[in-house]
C-alpha positions as CSV (number, residue, x, y, z in Angstrom):
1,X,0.0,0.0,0.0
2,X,1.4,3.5,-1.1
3,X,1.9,5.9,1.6
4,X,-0.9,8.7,2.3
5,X,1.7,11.8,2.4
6,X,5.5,11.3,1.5
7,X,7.9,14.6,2.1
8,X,11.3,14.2,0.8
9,X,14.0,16.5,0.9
10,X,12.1,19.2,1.6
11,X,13.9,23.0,1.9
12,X,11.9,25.5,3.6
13,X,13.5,29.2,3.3
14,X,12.2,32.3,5.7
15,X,12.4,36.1,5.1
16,X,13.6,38.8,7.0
17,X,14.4,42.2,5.6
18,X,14.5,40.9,1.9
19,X,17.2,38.4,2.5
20,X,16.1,34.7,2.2
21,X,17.4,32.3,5.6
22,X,17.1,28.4,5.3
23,X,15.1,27.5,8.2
24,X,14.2,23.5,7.3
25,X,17.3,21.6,6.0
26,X,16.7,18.6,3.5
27,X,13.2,16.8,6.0
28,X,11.8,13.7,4.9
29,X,8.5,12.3,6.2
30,X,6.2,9.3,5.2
31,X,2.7,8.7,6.5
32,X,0.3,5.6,5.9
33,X,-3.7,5.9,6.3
34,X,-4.7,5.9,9.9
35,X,-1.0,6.4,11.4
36,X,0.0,9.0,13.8
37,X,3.1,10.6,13.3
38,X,4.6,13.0,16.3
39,X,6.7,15.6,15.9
40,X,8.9,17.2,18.7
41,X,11.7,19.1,19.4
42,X,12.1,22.8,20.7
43,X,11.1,26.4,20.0
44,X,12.1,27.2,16.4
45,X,12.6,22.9,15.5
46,X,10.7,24.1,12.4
47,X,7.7,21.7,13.9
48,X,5.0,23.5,12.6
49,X,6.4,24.9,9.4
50,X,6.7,21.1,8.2
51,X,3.0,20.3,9.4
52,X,1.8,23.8,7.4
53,X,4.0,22.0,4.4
54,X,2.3,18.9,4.4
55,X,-0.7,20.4,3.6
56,X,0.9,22.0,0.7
57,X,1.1,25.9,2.6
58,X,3.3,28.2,4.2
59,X,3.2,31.4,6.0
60,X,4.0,35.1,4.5
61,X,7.8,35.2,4.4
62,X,8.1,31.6,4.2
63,X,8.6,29.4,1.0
64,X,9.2,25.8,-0.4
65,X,13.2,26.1,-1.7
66,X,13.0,22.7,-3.0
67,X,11.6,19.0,-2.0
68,X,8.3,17.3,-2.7
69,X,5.1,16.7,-1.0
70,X,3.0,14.3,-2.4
71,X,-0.4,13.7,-1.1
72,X,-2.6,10.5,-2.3
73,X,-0.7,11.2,-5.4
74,X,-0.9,14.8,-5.3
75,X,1.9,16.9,-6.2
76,X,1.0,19.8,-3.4
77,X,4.1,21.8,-4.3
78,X,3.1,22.4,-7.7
79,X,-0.7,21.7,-7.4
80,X,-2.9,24.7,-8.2
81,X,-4.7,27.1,-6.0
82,X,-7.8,25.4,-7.0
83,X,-6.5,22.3,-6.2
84,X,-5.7,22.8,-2.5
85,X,-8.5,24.6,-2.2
86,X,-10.5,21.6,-2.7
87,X,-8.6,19.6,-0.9
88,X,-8.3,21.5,2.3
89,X,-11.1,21.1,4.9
90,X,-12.5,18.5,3.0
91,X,-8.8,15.8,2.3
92,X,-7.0,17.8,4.9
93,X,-7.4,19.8,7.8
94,X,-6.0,22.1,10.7
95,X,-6.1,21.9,14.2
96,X,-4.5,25.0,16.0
97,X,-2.6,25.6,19.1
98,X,-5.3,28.5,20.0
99,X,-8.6,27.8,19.8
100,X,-9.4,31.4,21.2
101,X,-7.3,32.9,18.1
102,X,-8.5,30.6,15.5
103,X,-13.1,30.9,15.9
104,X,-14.4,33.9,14.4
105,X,-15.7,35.5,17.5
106,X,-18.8,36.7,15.8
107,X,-20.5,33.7,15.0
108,X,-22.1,30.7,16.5
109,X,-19.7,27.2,17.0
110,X,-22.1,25.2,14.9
111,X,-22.2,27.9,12.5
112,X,-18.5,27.6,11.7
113,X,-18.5,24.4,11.8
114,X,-20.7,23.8,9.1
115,X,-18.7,25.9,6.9
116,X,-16.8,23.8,5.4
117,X,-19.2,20.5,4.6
118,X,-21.3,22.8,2.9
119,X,-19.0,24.6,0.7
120,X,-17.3,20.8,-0.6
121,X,-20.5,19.6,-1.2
122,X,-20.0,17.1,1.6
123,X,-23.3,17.7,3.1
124,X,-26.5,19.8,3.6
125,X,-26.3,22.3,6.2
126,X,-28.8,20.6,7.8
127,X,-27.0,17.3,7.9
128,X,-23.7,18.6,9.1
129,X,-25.5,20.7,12.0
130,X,-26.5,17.4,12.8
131,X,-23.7,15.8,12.1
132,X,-21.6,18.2,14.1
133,X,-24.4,17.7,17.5
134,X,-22.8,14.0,17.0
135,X,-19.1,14.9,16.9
136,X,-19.3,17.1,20.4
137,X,-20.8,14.3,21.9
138,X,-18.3,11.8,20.6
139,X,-15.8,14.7,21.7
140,X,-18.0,14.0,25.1
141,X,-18.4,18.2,25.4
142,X,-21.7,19.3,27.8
143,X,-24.8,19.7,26.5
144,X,-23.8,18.7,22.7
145,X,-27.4,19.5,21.8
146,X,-27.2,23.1,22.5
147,X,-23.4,23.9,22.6
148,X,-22.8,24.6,19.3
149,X,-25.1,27.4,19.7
150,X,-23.0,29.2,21.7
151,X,-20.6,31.7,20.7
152,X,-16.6,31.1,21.5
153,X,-16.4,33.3,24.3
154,X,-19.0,31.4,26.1
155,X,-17.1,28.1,26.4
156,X,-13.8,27.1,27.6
157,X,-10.7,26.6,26.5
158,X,-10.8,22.8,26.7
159,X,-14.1,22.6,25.3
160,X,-13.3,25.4,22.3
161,X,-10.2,23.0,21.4
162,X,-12.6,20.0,21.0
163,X,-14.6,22.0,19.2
164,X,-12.3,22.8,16.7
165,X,-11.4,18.9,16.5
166,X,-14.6,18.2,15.9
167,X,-14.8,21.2,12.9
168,X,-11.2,19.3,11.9
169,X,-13.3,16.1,11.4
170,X,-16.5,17.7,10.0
171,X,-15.6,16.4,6.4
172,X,-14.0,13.4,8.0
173,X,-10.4,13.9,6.5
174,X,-7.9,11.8,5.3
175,X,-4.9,13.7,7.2
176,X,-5.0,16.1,10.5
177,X,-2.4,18.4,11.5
178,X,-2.8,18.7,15.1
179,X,-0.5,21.8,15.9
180,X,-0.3,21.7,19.8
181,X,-3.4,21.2,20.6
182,X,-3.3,20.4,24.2
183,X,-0.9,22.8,25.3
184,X,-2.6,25.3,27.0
185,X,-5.3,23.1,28.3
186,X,-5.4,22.0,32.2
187,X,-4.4,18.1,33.1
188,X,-7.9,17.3,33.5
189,X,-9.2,18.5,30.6
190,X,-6.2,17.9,28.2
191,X,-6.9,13.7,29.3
192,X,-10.6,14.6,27.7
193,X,-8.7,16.0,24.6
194,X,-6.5,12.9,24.1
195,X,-8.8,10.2,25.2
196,X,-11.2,12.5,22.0
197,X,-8.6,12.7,19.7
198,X,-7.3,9.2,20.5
199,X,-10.9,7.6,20.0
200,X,-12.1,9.9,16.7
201,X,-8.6,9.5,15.0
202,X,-9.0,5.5,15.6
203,X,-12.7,5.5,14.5
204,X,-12.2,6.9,11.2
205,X,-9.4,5.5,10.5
206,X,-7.3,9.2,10.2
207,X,-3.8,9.9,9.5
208,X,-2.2,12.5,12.0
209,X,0.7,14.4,12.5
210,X,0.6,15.3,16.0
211,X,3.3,18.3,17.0
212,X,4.2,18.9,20.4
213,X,6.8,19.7,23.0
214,X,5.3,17.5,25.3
215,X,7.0,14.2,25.6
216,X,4.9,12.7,27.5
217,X,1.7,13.2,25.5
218,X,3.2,12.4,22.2
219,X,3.9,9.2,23.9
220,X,0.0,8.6,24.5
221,X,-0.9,9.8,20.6
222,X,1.8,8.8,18.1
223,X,2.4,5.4,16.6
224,X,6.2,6.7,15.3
225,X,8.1,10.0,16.6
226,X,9.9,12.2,14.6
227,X,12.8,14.6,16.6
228,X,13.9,18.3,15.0
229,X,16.2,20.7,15.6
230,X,16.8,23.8,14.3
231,X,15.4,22.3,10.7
232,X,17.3,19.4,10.8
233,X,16.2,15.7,11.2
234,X,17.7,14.4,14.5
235,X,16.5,10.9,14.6
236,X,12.7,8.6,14.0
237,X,12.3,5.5,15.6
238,X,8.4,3.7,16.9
239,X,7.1,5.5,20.2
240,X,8.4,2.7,23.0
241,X,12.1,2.2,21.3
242,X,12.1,6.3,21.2
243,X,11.1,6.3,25.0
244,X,13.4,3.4,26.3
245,X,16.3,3.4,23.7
246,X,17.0,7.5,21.9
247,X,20.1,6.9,20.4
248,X,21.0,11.0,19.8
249,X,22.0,13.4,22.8
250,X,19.9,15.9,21.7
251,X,16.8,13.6,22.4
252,X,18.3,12.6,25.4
253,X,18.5,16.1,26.6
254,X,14.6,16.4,25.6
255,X,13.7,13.3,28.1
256,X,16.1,14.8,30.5
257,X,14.3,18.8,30.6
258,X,12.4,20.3,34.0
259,X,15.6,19.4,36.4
260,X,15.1,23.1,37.7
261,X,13.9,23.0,41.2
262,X,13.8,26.0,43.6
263,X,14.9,25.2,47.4
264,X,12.3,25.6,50.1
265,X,12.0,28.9,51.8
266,X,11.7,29.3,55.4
267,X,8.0,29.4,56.7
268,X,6.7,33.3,56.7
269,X,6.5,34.6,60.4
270,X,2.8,34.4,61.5
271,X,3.0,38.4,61.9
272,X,4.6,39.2,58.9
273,X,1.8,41.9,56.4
274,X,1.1,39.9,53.3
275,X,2.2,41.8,49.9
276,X,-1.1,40.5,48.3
277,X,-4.3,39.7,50.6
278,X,-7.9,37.8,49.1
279,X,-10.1,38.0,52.0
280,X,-13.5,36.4,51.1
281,X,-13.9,37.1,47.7
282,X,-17.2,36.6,46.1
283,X,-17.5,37.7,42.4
284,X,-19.9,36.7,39.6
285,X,-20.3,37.3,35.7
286,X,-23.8,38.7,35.2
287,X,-26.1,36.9,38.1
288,X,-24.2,34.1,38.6
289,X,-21.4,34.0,41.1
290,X,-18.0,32.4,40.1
291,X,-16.1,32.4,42.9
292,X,-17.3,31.8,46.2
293,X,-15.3,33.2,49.9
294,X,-11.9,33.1,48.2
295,X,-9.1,33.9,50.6
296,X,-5.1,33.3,50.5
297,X,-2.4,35.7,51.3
298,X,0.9,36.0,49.4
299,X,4.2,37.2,50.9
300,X,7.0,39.2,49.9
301,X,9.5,37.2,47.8
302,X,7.4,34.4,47.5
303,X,5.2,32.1,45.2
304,X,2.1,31.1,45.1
305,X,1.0,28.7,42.9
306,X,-2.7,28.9,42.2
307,X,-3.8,25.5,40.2
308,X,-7.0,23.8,38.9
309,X,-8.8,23.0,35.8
310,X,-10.3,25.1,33.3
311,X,-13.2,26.9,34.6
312,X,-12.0,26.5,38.3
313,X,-11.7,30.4,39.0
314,X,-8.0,30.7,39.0
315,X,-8.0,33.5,36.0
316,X,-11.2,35.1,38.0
317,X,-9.5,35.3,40.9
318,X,-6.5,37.3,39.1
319,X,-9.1,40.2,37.3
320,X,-10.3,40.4,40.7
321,X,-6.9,41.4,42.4
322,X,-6.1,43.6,39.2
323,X,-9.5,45.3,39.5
324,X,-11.0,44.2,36.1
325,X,-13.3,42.3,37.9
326,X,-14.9,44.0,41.2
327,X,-15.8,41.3,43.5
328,X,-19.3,41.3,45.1
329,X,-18.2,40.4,48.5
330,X,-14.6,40.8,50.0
331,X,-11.8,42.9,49.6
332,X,-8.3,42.7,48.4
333,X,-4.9,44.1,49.9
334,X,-2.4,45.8,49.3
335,X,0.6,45.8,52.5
336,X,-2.2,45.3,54.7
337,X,-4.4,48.7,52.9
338,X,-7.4,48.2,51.2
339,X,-7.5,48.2,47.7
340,X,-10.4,49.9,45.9
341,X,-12.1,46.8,44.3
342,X,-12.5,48.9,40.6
343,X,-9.4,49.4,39.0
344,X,-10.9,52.8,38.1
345,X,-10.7,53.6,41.0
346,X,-7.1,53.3,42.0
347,X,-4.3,55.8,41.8
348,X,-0.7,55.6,39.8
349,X,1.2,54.1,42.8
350,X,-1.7,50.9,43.5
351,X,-2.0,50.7,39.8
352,X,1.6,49.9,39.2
353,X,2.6,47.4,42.5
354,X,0.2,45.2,40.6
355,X,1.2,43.9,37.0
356,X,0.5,40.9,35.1
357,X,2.0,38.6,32.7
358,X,-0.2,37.3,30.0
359,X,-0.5,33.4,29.1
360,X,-0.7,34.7,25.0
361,X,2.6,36.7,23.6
362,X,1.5,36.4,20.6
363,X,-1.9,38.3,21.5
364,X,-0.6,40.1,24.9
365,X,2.3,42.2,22.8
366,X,1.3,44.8,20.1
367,X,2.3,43.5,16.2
368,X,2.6,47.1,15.3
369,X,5.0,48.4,18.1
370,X,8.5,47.9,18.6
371,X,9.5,46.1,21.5
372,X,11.2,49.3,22.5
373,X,7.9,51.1,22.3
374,X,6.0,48.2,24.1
375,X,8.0,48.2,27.3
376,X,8.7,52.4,26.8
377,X,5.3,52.8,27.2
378,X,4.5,52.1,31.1
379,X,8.0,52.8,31.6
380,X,6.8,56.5,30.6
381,X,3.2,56.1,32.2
382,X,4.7,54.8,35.6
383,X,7.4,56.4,35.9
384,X,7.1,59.8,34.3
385,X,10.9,58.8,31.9
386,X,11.5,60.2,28.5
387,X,13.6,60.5,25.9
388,X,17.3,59.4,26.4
389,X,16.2,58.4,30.1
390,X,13.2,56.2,28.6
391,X,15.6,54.4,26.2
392,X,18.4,53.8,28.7
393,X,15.5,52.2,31.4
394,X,14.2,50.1,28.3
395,X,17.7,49.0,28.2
396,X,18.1,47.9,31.5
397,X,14.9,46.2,31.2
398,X,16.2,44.0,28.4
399,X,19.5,43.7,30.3
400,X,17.5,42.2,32.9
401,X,15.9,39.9,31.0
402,X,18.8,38.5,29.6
403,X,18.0,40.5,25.6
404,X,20.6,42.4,24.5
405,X,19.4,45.7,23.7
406,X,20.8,46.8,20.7
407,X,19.6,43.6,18.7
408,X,15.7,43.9,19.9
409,X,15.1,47.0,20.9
410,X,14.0,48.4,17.1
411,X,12.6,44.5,16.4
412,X,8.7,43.4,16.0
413,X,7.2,41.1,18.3
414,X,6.8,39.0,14.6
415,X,10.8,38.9,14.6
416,X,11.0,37.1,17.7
417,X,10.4,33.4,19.5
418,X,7.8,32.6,21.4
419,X,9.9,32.7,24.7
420,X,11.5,35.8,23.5
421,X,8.2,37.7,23.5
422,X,7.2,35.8,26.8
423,X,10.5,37.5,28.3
424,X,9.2,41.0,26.4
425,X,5.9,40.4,28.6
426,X,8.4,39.9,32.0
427,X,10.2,43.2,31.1
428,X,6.7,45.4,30.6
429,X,5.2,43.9,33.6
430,X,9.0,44.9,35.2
431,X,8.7,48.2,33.4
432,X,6.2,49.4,36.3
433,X,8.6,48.4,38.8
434,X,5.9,46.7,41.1
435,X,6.1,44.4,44.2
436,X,3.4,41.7,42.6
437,X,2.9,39.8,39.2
438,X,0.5,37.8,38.2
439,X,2.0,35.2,35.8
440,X,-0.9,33.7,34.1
441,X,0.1,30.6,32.7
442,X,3.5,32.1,31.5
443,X,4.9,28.3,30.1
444,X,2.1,26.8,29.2
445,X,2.9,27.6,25.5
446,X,6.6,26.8,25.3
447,X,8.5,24.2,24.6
448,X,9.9,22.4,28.0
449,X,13.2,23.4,27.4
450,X,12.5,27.2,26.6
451,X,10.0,27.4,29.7
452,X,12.7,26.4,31.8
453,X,14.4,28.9,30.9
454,X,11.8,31.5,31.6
455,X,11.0,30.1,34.9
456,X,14.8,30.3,36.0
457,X,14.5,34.1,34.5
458,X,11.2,34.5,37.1
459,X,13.6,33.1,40.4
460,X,16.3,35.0,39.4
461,X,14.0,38.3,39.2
462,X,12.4,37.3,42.1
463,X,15.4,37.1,44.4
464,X,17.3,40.2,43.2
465,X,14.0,42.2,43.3
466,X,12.0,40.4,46.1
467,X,9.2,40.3,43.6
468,X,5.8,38.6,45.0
469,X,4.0,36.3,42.3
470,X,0.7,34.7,41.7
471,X,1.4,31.7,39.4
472,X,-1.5,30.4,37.7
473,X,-0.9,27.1,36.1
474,X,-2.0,23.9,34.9
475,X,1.3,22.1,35.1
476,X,1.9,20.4,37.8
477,X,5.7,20.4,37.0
478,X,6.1,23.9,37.3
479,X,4.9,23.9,40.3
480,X,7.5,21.6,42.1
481,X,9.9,24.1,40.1
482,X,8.8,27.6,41.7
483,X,6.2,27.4,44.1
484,X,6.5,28.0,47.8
485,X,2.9,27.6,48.6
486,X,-0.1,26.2,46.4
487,X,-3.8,27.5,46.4
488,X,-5.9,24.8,44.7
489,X,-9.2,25.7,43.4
490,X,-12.2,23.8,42.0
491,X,-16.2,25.4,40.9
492,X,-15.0,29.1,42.5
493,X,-13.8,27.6,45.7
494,X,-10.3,26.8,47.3
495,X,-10.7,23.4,48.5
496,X,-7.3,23.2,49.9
497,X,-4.0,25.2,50.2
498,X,-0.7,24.8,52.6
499,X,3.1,24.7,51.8
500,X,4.1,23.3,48.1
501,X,5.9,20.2,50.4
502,X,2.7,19.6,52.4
503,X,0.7,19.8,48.9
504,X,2.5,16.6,47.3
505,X,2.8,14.8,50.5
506,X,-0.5,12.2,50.7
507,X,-3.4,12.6,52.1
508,X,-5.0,14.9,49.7
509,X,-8.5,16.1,48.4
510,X,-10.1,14.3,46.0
511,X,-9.9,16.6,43.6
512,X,-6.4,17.6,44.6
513,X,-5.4,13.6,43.8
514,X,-7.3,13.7,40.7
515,X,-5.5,16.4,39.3
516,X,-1.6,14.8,40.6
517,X,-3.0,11.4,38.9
518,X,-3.6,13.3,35.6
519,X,-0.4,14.3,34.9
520,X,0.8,12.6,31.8
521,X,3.8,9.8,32.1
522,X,6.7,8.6,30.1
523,X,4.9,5.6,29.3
524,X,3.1,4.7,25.9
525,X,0.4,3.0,28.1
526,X,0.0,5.2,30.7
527,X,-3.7,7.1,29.1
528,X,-5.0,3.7,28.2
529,X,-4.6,2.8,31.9
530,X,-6.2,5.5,33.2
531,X,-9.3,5.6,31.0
532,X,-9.6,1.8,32.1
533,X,-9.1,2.7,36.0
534,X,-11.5,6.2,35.8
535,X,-13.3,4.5,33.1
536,X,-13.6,6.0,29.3
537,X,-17.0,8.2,30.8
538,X,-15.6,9.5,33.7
539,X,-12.6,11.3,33.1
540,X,-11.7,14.5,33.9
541,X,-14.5,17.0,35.6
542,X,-16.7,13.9,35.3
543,X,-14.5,12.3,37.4
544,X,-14.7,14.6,40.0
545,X,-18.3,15.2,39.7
546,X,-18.6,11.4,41.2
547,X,-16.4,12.1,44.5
């Protein structure tokens, strides 16, 4: 049987300023019908630029040098506009990292999703509504009858990235590119993705290419794995002689990432004045209240790590400290003063002892702006600097996050990595020179190697500066890296919190456990196992619904 998609030799060239860089060297890739194929390696591996190839596209400023790509006999190098056009959507299809970026936020789920059945003549409109009522609850999203009525701002993030699985499958394609699809998703819910994916891929017997950083969950999806680096082939082997037996150092340094682990700090004296107080927060969107008598303190040089899955409250909690969101009950403070609950409401000095760093770079940072005007700005706001004083601060704020000035200061957040832009979001939040950041899920869209770094840039800050953060994440790895205490919330409601050592020690809340036992493993077998202990229809929130 000939192969589904074959790449060889295939040259991919980027732009910058008019002169043309190689940026994939010489890949080759083959792909049967109803195979997964993962592909890993770090940030700038060329990962997705290969995935975006085997569909026959590239980005603006990027372009095929030389190679082929042959799908189903398909020359999609050479093939017409016409030609891909009918083959995308309906042969071939998508699935992005961000959900949130990639739905039109002005129409309806179910009305994107029967876009594309409709337009290939695959189906009726009314059939692939119907059709698409099926898929969510395949997916297993709530409420799959009325769900796709809804518009993408009113689910979550877990539930939008099934969503868009389910629009991937709509004309049940031959090939998926799944482009990260899990990354920014919480434990609990990112099992739901991959036990969905897992079971809809096998059903229709689709080919995949599944690209992540994430070792661990390539090692539930893929059937082969496929390393980069720096757009060269590193080595391909089957999954479980990958995992056991890599024979490069490079891949051994990817099983090897996340040795980072901050030391214990001494308990806080009982009478020391918390940076950052909740005290009884109640807040609610519209009518309905979303958090319910939320209250933790966080001290001066310290961490706390505020986990839970997707709809738990964490990010609620956060635009209730910042002011976006005045609670209904409760108050927030600042070195023991009140803080006005609108953000309105506060003056220069509250506004700036509280920043924030956004989970996004790509959305958080302004395409238009130079990253010297992006982090000039609130250093002008704040702290009243202009001109030759502006620049030299902006220069010391790239100096502090390890950029050197004269190289990005005049660059476009386009021109730079993802964890170079995260570190641009560190200097503007630094830019205010406050005593308490909220990091909101700050890693969750790096690869493990490149968030390492960025967490070892947020210790180092934090000790020469005796910065105070709230660390809202999913990963349960980063907090054994940074965290001195953890806050764990489920439904609006901290159901427990204590010291980070206390916090992995057993006994624990149910939920508490449920989350540690999600975390993915090394081990090819390890989601199978689960779904057979939890069994297939009670993962995740359902799961914890039962306890």
């Amino acid at each position: 049987m000939s192969p589904l998609l074959t790449i060889k030799n295939l040259v991919l060239e980027g732009r910058s300023d008019e002169t043309w860089t190689q940026i994939v060297n010489g890949v080759d890739l083959t792909l049967n019908k109803g195979e997964v194929l993962g592909l890993i390696g770090e940030s700038g591996a060329g990962k997705s630029t290969v995935g975006l190839a085997a569909m026959g596209f590239t980005r603006d400023g990027v372009r095929i040098k030389e190679g082929e790509v042959e799908f189903d006999g398909i020359d999609l190098v050479n093939a017409s506009a016409s030609v891909k056009r009918n083959l995308l959507g309906k042969r071939i299809a998508y699935v992005a990292q961000s959900a949130a970026a990639s739905f039109n936020p002005a129409h309806k789920l179910i009305d994107q999703h029967t876009e594309a059945p409709v337009q290939h003549g695959v189906m009726s409109r009314h059939e692939s509504e119907k059709d698409g009522i099926e898929l969510y609850r395949k997916l297993r999203l709530p409420n799959p009858d009325e769900i796709g009525f809804r518009y993408p701002h009113q689910v979550s993030g877990g539930q939008l990235q099934r969503a868009m699985t389910a629009m991937a499958m709509s004309c049940r394609p031959d090939l998926i590119i799944f482009d990260e699809p899990t990354t920014a998703l919480d434990v609990t819910t990112q099992i739901e993705v991959l036990a969905s994916i897992r079971e809809i891929v096998e059903e229709f017997d689709t080919a995949a290419i599944y690209i992540t950083h994430d070792l661990a969950v390539v090692a539930q999806m893929a059937d082969r794995i496929k390393v980069l680096l720096k757009g060269d082939e590193v080595e391909e082997a089957d999954t479980r002689t990958m995992l056991s037996n890599p024979q490069e150092e490079y891949t051994k340094s990817l099983w090897a990432v996340r040795e980072f682990k901050r030391p214990q700090k001494p308990a806080v004296a009982s009478t020391a004045t918390p940076v950052i107080s909740v005290q009884n927060v109640t807040a609610a969107y519209g009518k309905v209240d979303v958090l319910n008598d939320v209250s933790f303190d966080i001290h001066e040089g310290r961490t706390v790590a505020v986990v839970g899955e997707s709809g738990s409250g964490k990010s609620t909690t956060a635009r209730c400290i910042t002011g976006l969101l005045p609670p209904r009950i409760g108050q927030i403070e600042l070195d023991g003063e009140p803080l006005p609950l609108d953000y309105r409401k506060r003056n220069k000095h509250q506004l700036r002892q509280v920043q924030m760093i956004y989970q996004m770079a790509d959305t958080a940072l302004n395409p238009r702006k130079t990253i010297g005007e992006i982090i000039g700005r609130p250093v002008q706001f704040y702290m009243g600097l202009r001109g030759s004083d502006r620049r030299r601060r902006v220069d010391q704020l790239l100096e502090q996050i390890e950029l050197e000035p004269d190289q990005y200061r005049n660059r476009l957040p386009s021109e730079l990595s993802g964890g170079q832009k995260q570190r641009i979001g560190i200097a503007r939040a630094l830019a205010a020179e406050p005593k308490f950041i909220i990091c909101d899920e700050v890693t969750s869209a790096l690869d493990q190697l490149v968030a390492e770094g960025i967490l070892r840039l947020l210790a180092k800050l934090q000790d020469d500066l005796q910065l105070s953060y709230m660390f809202i994440t999913h990963d349960l790895a980063t907090v054994r890296s940074i965290a001195d205490e953890v806050v764990v919330m489920k439904d609006g409601v901290v159901v427990e919190q204590g010291p980070k050592t206390e916090m992995f020690k057993p006994p624990h809340h149910a939920y508490t456990d449920l989350l540690l036992s999600s975390v993915p493993e090394m081990d090819p077998d390890w989601l199978t196992n689960l779904l057979a202990e939890r069994g297939v229809d009670n993962i995740g929130a359902a799961a914890v619904d039962k306890m």
